[in-house]
C-alpha positions as CSV (number, residue, x, y, z in Angstrom):
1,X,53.6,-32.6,10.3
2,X,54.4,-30.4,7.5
3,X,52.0,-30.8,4.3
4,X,52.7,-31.1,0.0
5,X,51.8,-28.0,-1.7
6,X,50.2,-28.9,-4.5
7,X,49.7,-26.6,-7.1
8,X,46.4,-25.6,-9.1
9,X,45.5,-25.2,-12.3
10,X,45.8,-21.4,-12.0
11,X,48.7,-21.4,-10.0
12,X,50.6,-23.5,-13.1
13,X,49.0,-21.8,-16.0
14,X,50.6,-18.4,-13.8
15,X,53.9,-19.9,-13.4
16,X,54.0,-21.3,-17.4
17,X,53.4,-17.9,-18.5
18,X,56.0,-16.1,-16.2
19,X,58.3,-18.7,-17.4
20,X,57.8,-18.2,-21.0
21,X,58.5,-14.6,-20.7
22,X,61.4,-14.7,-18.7
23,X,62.1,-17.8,-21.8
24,X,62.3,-14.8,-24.1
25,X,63.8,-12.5,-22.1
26,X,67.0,-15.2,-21.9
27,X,66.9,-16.0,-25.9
28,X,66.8,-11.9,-26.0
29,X,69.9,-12.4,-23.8
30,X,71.7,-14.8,-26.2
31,X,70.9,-12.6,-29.3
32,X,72.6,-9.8,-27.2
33,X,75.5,-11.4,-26.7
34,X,76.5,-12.8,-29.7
35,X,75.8,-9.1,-31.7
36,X,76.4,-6.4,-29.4
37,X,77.3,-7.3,-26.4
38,X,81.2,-5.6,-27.2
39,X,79.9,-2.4,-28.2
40,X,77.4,-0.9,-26.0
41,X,75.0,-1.5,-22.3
42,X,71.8,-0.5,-23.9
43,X,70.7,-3.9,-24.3
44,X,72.0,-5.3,-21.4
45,X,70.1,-2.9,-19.4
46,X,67.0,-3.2,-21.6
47,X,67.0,-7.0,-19.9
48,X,67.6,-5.6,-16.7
49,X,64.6,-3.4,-16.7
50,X,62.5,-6.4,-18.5
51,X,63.6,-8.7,-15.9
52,X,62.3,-5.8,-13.0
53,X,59.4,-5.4,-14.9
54,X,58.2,-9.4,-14.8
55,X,59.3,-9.2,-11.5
56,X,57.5,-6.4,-10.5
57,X,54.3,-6.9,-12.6
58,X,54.6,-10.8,-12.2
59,X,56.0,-12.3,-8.9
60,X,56.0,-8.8,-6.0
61,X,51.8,-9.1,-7.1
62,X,51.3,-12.7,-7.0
63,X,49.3,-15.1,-4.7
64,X,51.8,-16.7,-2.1
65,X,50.1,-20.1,-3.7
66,X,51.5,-18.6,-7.7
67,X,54.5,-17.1,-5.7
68,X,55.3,-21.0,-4.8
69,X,54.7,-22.6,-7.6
70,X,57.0,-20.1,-10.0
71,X,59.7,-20.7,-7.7
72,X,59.6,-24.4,-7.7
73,X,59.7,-24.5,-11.4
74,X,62.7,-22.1,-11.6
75,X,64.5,-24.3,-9.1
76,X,63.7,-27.5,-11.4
77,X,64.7,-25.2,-14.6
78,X,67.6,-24.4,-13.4
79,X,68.6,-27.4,-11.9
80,X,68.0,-29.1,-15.5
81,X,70.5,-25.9,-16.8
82,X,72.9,-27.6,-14.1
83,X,72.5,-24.3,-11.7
84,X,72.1,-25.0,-8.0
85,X,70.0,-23.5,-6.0
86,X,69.8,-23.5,-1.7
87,X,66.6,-22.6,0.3
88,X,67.9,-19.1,0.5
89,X,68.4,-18.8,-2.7
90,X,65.9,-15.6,-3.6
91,X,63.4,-15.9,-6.4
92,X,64.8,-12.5,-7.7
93,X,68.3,-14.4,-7.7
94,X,66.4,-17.4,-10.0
95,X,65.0,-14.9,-12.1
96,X,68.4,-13.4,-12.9
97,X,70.7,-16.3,-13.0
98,X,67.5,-18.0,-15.3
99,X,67.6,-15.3,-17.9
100,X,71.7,-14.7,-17.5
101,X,73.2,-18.4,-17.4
102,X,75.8,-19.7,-15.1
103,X,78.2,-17.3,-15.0
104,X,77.4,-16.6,-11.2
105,X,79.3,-13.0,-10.6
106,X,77.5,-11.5,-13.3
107,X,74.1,-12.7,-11.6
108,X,74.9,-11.3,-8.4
109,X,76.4,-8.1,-9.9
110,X,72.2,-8.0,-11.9
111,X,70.3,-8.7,-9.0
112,X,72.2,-6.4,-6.8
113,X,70.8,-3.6,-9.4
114,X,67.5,-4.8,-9.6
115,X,67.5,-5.3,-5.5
116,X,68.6,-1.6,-5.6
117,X,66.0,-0.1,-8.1
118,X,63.3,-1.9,-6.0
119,X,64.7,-0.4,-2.4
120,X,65.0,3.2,-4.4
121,X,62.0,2.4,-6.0
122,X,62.8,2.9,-9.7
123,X,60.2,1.8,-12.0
124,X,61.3,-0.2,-15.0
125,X,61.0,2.5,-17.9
126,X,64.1,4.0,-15.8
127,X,66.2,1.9,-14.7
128,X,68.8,2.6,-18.0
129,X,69.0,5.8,-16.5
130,X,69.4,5.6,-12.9
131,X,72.2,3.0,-13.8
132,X,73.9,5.6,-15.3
133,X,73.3,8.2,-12.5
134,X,74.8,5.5,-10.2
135,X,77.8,5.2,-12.1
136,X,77.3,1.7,-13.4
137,X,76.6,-1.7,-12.6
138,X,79.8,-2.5,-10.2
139,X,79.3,1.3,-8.8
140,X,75.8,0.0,-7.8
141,X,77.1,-4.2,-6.7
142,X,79.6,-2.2,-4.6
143,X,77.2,0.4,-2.3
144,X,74.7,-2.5,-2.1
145,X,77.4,-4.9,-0.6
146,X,78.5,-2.1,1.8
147,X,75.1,-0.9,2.5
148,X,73.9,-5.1,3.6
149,X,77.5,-5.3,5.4
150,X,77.0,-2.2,7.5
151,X,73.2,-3.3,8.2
152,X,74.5,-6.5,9.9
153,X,77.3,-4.6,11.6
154,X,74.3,-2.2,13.1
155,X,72.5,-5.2,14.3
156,X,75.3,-6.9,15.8
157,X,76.2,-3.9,18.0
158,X,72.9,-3.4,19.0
159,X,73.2,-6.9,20.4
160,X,76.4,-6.4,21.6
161,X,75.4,-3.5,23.5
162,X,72.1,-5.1,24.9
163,X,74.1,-7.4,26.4
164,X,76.8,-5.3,27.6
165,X,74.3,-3.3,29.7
166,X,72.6,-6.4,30.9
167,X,76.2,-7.3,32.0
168,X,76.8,-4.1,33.7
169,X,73.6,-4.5,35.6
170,X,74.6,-7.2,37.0
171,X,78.1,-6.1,37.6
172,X,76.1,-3.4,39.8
173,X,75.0,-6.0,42.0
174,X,78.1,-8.3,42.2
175,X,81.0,-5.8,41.6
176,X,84.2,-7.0,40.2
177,X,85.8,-5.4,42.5
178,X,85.8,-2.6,45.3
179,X,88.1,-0.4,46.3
180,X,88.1,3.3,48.4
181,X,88.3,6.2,47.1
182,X,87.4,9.7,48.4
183,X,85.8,12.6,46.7
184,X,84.0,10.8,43.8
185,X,80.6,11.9,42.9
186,X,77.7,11.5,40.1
187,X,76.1,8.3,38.6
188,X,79.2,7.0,37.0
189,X,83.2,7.4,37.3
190,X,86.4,6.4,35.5
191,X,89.1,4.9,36.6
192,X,92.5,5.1,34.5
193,X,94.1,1.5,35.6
194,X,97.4,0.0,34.6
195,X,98.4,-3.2,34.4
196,X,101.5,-4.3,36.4
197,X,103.8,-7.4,35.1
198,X,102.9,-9.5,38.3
199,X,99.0,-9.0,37.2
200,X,97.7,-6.3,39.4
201,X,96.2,-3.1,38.6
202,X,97.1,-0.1,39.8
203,X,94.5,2.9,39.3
204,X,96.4,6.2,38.3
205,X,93.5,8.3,37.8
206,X,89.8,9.2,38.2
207,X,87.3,11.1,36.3
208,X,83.8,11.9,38.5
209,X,80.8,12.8,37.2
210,X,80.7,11.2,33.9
211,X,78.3,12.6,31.7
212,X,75.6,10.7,29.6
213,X,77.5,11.5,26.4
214,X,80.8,10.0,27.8
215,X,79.5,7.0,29.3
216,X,77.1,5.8,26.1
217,X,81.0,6.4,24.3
218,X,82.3,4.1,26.5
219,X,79.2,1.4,26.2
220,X,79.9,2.0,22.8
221,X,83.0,0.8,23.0
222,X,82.2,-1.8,25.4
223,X,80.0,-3.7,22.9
224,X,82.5,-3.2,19.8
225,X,85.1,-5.3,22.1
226,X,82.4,-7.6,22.4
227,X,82.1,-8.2,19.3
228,X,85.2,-8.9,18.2
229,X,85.5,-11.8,21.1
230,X,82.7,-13.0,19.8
231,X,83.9,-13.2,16.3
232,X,87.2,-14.5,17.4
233,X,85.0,-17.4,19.5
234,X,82.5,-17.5,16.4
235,X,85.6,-18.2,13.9
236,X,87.3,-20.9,16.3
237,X,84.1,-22.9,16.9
238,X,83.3,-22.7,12.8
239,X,86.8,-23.7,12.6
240,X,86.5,-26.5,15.5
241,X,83.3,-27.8,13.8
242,X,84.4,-28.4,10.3
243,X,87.4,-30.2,10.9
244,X,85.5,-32.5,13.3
245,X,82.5,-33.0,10.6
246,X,84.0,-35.8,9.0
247,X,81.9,-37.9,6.7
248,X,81.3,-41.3,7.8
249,X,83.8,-43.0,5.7
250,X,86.7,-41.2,5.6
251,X,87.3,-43.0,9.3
252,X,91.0,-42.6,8.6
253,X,91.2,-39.1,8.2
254,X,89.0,-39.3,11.8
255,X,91.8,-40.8,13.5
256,X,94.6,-38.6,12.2
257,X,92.9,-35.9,13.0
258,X,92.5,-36.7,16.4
259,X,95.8,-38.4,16.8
């Protein structure tokens, strides 16, 4: 049974005044934009470092119970701004997309450069600078969406290869297949095969005594394959699933679908 969290006094007099600043810090926003915004970045990154700043000083030193109750009234502030939010949406994201309106690019494009001050640990006072040592905001969005993509990528082959060894193990035990062939030694060897058009193989060379180096190579390899079939069978069953998650009413659609 899960159970209301219901604020305290303390936690909403917390979340007021965290509101109110970041209140200013949007009105700040508005002034910026409407003098100048066309001539210069000082001001937009004077927000940016304010906005690390209340983040910093406000929410990342919070109580999980003031933590809570700040990010249920951004999500009912922004819902009244007509901004949607999802349960993953981060607070940082709020925070941004609270002070910087709806125009949803520019928010990610902000909170990518706040993300990467926090991870590089770059208090407030400098971020103007170390935006300008990175080469700019889109200099900084860009390495941050390469740096998440390649983390995923890391975690998927490591899975991958987990169970590409796990699968070799077994393979150990029930071979896919075993033929004879004299003079092979060491742990592991290579066979070169060929297809043939009628579906055999035909093995057209051998390399014995496979070092450690070679063969993690070739689990290497192993696991990237795997990946990709499992992307390929990832894709088709996303694929599968949202044409057969038709809405209740729109029978008709049902039955040409599956006609």
């Amino acid at each position: 049974m899960t159970t209301t969290f219901n604020p305290s006094e303390t936690n909403v007099a917390f979340s007021n005044t965290t509101v109110a600043t970041l209140d200013a810090l949007r009105t700040q926003r508005i002034t910026w934009e409407a003098t100048d915004y066309k001539k210069a970045n000082e001001g937009l990154y004077a927000l940016l470092s304010d906005c690390l700043a209340v983040f910093n000083g406000k929410f990342v030193q919070a109580s999980d119970s003031d933590r809570k109750t700040l990010r249920k009234d951004l999500e009912e502030k922004l819902k009244a701004d007509g901004l949607r939010t999802q349960r993953n949406t981060t607070t940082l994201t709020m925070f941004v997309r609270f002070v910087f309106g709806n125009d949803r690019k520019r928010a990610h494009a902000y909170t990518y450069v706040i993300k990467a001050a926090i991870s590089h640990d770059v208090a407030a006072a400098n971020l103007a600078g170390y935006i300008a040592e990175q080469g700019g905001i889109e200099e900084i969005k860009r390495k941050m969406v390469v740096s998440e993509a390649a983390l995923v990528k890391q975690a998927d082959l490591a899975k991958a290869k987990t169970e590409v060894i796990a699968n070799l193990e077994e393979a150990a035990v029930k071979p896919l297949a075993t033929i004879k062939l004299a003079n092979i030694s060491g742990d592991y060897a290579i066979l070169l095969a060929k297809p043939t058009v009628d579906g055999d193989v035909n093995v057209i060379g051998v390399l014995a005594d496979v070092n450690e180096a070679l063969y993690n190579a070739l689990l290497k390899k192993l696991a990237k394959q795997k990946m990709t079939v499992d992307a390929e069978n990832a894709a088709l069953a996303k694929e599968t699933n949202d044409l057969l998650d038709v809405p209740a009413n729109d029978a008709d659609m049902l039955d040409q679908l599956v006609a």
